[in-house]
N, C-alpha and C positions, 0 to 999 in steps of 0.2 A: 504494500500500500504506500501512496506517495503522500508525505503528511504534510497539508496543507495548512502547517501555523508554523511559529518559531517566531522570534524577533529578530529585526536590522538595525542595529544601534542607530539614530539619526538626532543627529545635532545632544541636547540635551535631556531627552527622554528616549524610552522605548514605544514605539507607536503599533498599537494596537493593530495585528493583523487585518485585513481585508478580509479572508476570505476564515471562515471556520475547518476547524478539522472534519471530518468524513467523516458520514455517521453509518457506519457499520451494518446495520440493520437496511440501509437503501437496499434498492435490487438491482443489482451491478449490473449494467449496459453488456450487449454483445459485443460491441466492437466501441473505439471512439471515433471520433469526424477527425481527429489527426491524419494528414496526408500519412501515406506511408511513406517510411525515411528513403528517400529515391539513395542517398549518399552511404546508409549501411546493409549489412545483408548478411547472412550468413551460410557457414559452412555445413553442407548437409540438409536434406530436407524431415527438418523437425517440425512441426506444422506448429507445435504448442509454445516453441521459440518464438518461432515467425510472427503469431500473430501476438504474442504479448509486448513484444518487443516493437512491432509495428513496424518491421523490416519492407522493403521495397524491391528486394535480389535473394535469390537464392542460389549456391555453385553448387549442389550437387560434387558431392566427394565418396567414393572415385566415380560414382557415375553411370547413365548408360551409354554413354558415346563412345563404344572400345568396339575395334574396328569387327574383332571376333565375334561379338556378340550380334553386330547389324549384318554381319556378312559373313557368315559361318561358312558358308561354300560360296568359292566366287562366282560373283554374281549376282549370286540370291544375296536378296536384302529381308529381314524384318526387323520392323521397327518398332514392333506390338510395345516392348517394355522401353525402350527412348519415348513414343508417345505417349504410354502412361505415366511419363515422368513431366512431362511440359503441361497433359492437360493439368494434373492435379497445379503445377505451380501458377496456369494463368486465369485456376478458379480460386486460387488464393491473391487472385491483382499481382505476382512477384514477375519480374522479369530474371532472366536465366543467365547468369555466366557458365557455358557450359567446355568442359574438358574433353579434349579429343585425344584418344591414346591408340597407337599407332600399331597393334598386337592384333594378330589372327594367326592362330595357330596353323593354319594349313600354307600362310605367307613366311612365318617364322622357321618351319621346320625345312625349309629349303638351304638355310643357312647350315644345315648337318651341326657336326659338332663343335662350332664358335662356340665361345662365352658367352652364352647368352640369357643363364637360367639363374633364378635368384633361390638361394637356401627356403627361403620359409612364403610363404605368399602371405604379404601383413594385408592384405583385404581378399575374399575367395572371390569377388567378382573380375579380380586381374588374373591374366596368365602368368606361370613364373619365370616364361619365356618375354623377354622386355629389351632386345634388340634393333635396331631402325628396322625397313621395311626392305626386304629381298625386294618385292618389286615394286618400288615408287610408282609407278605409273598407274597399278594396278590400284594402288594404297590414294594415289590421289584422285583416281575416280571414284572413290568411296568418301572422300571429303567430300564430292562435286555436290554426289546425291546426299548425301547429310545434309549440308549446308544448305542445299535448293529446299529440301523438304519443309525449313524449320523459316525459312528468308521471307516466307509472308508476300512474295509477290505473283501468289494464286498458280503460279506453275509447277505441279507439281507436288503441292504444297498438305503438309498434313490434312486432314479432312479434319472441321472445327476448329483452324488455326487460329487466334485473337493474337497473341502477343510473339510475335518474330522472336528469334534469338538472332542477336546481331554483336554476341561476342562471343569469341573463342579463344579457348587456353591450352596450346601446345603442351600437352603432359604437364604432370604434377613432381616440382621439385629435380629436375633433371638431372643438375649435379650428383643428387645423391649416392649414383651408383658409383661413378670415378672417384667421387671424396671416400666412399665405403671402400674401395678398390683398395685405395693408398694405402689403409689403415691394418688390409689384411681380413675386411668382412667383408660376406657376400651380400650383398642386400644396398637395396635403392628402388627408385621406380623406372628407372631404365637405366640399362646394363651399356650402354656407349658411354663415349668419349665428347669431349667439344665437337668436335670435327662429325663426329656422326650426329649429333643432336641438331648442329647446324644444317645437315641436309633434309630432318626432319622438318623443322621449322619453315625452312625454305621452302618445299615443297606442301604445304600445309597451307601457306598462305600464300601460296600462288593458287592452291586449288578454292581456296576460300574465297579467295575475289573474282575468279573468274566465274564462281557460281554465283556470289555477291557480292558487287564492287561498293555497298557502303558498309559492309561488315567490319568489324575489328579485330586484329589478333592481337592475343597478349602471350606473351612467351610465359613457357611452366616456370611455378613462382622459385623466385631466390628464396634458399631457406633462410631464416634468421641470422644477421648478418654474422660472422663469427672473426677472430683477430685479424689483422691488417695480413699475418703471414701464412693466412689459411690456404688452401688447396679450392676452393671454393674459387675465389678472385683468379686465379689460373684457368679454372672451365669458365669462364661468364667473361677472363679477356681473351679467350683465344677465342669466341662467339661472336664476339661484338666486332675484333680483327678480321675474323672473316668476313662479314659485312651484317652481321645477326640482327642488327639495329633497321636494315632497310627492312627488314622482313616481320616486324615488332611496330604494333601502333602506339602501344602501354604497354608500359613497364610494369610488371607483376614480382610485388616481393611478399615474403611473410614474416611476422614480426612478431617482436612480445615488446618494441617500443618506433612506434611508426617513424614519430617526430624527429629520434637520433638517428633511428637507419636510416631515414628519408636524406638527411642531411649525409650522413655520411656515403649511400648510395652514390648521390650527384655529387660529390667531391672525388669518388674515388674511379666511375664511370664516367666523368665531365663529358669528355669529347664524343662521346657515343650517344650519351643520351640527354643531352642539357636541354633539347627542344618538345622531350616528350612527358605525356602524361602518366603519374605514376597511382597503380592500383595495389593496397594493401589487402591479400585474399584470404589470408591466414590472420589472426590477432586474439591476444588472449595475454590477460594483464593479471598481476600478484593483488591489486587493491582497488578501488576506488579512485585515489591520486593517478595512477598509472593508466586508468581506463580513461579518465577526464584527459590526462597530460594529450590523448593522442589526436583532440584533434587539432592544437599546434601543427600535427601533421599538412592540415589544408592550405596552411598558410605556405607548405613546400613545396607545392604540386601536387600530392595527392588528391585523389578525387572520389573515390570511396574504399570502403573499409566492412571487411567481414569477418562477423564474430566467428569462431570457431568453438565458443566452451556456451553450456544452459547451466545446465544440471549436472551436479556430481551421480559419475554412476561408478560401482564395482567395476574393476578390472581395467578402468579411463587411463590411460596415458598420466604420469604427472601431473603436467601441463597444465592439461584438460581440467584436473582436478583440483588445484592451484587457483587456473583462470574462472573457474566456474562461479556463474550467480548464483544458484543455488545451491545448499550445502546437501549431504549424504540425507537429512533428514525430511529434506524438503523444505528449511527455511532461507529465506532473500539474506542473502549475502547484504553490506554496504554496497559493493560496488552494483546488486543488480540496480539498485535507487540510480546508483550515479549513469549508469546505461541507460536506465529508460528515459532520466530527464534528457541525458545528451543527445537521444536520437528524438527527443518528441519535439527540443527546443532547435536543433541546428538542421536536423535529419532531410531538410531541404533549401539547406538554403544556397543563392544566388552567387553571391561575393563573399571573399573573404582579404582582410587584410592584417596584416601585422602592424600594429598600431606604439608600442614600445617590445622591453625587454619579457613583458607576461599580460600583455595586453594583447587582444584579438577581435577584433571587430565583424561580424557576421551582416549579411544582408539577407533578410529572409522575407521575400515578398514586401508590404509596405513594412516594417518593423527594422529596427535596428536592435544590435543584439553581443553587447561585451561579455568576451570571458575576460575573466579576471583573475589573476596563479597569486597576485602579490598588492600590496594596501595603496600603491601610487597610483591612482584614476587621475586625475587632476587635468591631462589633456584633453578629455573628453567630455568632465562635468558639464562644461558650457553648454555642451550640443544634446545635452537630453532636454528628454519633453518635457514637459511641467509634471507629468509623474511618470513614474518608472513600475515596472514589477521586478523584481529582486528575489531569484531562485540559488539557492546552494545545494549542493551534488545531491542531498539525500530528500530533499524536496519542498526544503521548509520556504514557504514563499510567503511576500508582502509585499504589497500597493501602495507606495508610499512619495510625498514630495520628492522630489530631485535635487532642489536646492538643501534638503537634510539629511541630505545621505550621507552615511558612513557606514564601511563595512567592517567588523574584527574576522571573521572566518570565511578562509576561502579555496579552494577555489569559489567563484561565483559569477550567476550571471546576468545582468541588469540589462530590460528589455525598454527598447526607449521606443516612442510611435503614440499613434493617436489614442484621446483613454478610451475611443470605443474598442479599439484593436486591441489593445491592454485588458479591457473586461473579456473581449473572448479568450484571450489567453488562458486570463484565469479558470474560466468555464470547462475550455478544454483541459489544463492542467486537475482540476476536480476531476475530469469525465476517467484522465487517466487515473485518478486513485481508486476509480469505481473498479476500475479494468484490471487493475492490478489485484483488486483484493478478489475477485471472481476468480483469475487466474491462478492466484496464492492455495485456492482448493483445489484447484485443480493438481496443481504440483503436487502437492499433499497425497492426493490421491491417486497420483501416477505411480508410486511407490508402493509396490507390494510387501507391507514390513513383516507378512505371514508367510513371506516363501523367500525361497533364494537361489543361489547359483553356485554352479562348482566346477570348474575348470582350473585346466592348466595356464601359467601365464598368458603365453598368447593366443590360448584356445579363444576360438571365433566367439563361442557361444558367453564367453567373460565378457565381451565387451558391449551385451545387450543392456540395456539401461532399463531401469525399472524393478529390479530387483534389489530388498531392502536388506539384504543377507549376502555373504560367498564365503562357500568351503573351498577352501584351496585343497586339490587333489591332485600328485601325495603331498604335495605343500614343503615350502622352503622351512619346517621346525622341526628335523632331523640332526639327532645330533652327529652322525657321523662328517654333516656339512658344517654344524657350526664347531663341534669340537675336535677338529682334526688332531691337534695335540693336546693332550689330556692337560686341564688347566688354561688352554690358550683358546678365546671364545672369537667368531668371527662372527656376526651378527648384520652381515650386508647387504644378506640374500633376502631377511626377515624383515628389513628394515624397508626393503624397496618394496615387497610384498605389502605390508602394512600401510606405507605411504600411498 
């Protein structure tokens, strides 16, 4: 629930909230009149993410666009399960960044015995075969008819098409397999080199425009950026050198902090990519602070941003489980407060500018709209309206003069514009506390705290969510693993388990 009271210190008093706290017993709205956030979106189609969050994109991870699945013998195409992944996202209003992965086993096995099979399959809907394409031409006629099917301009075109998909993402994380390579593991999502990935790329977006010349591609995301002397910056410069940037509309990275990688991406990329738009497709933050910091990102070029974490579930990735708004129990996290305001209040808007050293200026239709990281406003007081609305990450809002504003906690965000536009705000900010606490049962009850699960670490069936329980089986609390010498305790395996 988003709680509509608190105070803003202003001049010599505390002034009396606008709006009252949400009275619990209302009967919580289906949806609210919030646009959906066109600027975030997330990873995976979670329907109960999507719509509480009030998302605008969905990326499907890993996906049904794998070239084996649409075209299991060449030729034949079906797209029975690609289709029922677009209707359900455009009876949800979401538009699609959808992943193209360049794997057909009857294309792959011509390669005989290259390297080209990964030890474990971390998702069963991929092959563990993840090599370029023996026969390109073959691989880019399977883009042609993808691409035309999904393009929205009636030829050929899904039956019940509404919303085109008019972006593409060359594989998921491409380095991984080379950085894996170096290290002495098998594992990545494709088993090439720079040099092969680039022929991928190349040929992907030449098929892509020639089926649709306004479509976009974005190259498979950079993972989180890692030290300046990584093996990572070696695949992504030998990419760009071979000319990987003509064939790249947006630039696709994944982050756990948009706003430093964004910066440091374009210092360390300058001359390859200084002209383009950057998309963060992956994101998932330790707090509150950290989810708020990114969208400084916009002010870098970035242009939108995809949550990757909801809800904690058994068997989650760290990450996931770190990044998560929801906790194991099903209660809101700080940060999910600070996400939903961030996507209801900026989630569309127009301009952004960097106005000082924590200052941020948003344009969101007629409204004006500061983040605020740090207490010096001072260049912008002038230019608010005669009132302001004053939201802080966890939702406490007030209507208040302009001329008596002061703030002590912050981040925060002060909406300037006319005070009819300021009462809808407020209206809508209520609608979402309606929203949120409808939601909040829901989570509640997405948790089965009478049943549970029991696999092996990376067994598939671990990483179903919904379950309020997990037996680890045989499970890392064996002592011949933790006490291999009598007295001497090694507790690493039990530890990552539990975490």
């Amino acid at each position: 629930m988003i709680l509509l009271l608190g105070c803003v210190k202003t001049g010599e008093q505390n002034v009396k909230p606008y709006v009252s706290i949400i009275d619990e017993s209302e009967k919580p709205s289906k949806e609210t009149h919030f646009s959906k956030a066109d600027r975030f979106g997330f990873v995976c189609m979670d329907p109960l993410a999507i719509s509480d969050l009030n998302l605008g994109w969905v990326r499907p991870h890993p996906g049904p666009f794998i070239w084996g699945k649409i075209e299991p013998e060449r030729g034949k195409h079906d797209f029975s399960e690609a289709d029922k992944v677009v209707k359900e996202a455009q009876a949800m209003g979401l538009n699609i960044l959808a992943t193209i992965w360049p794997y057909a086993k009857w294309d792959q096995e011509k390669w005989g015995s290259i390297d080209r099979f990964v030890e474990k399959r971390d998702f069963p809907e991929l092959p563990s075969s993840r090599y370029k394409p023996y026969d390109m031409e073959a691989y880019k006629e399977f883009v042609r008819a993808l691409v035309e099917r999904y393009d929205g301009d009636g030829i050929d075109d899904m039956p019940g098409l509404i919303k085109p998909i008019k972006y593409w993402e060359v594989i998921n994380e491409p380095s991984t397999g080379f950085a894996n390579k170096l290290k002495g593991k098998n594992a990545g999502f494709f088993k090439g080199e720079a040099e092969d990935y680039f022929e991928v790329l190349k040929a992907t977006y030449e098929a892509v425009k020639e089926a649709d010349k306004d479509a976009k591609v974005l190259n498979g995301g950079m993972v989180p950026l890692p030290p300046p002397e990584d093996v990572f910056y070696d695949f992504w410069n030998e990419v760009f050198e071979l000319g990987g940037c003509n064939y790249i509309d947006i630039i696709n990275f994944h982050s756990f902090s948009p706003y430093k990688d964004a910066i440091k991406l374009k210092k360390r990329f300058k001359k390859y990519i200084y002209d383009k738009p950057l998309w963060v497709t992956e994101f998932s933050a330790g707090d509150e602070y950290e989810y708020t910091e990114a969208l400084k990102s916009f002010s870098e070029g970035v242009e939108r941003i995809f949550y990757t974490s909801y809800r904690a579930f058994p068997g989650a990735p760290e990450d996931l489980i770190i990044g998560s708004l929801i906790d194991f129990d099903g209660n809101p996290k700080p940060s999910y407060y600070a996400v939903k305001i961030m996507t209801a209040i900026i989630g569309n808007f127009d301009e952004v500018e960097r106005m000082g050293e924590e200052t941020y200026k948003f344009r969101v239709n007629d409204l004006t709209i500061y983040v605020v990281f740090t207490g010096d406003f001072k260049e912008f007081k002038e230019t608010l309206s005669e009132k302001v609305v004053v939201i802080d990450i966890y939702g406490n809002v007030n209507f208040i003069d302009a001329k008596e504003l002061v703030v002590s906690d912050f981040p925060v965000y002060i909406i300037s514009g006319d005070e009819e536009k300021l009462n809808e705000v407020l209206s809508l900010l209520k609608e979402i506390g309606k929203f949120s606490s409808q939601n909040y049962k829901k989570i509640k009850e997405h948790f089965a705290f009478r049943f549970g699960d029991w696999g092996h670490k990376h067994d598939e069936y671990a990483y179903t969510s919904g379950y309020g329980w997990i037996k680890p089986h045989p499970g890392p609390f064996n002592r011949y693993f933790i006490e291999k010498e009598k007295g001497i305790y090694d507790f690493s395996t039990c530890d990552e388990g539990v975490r």
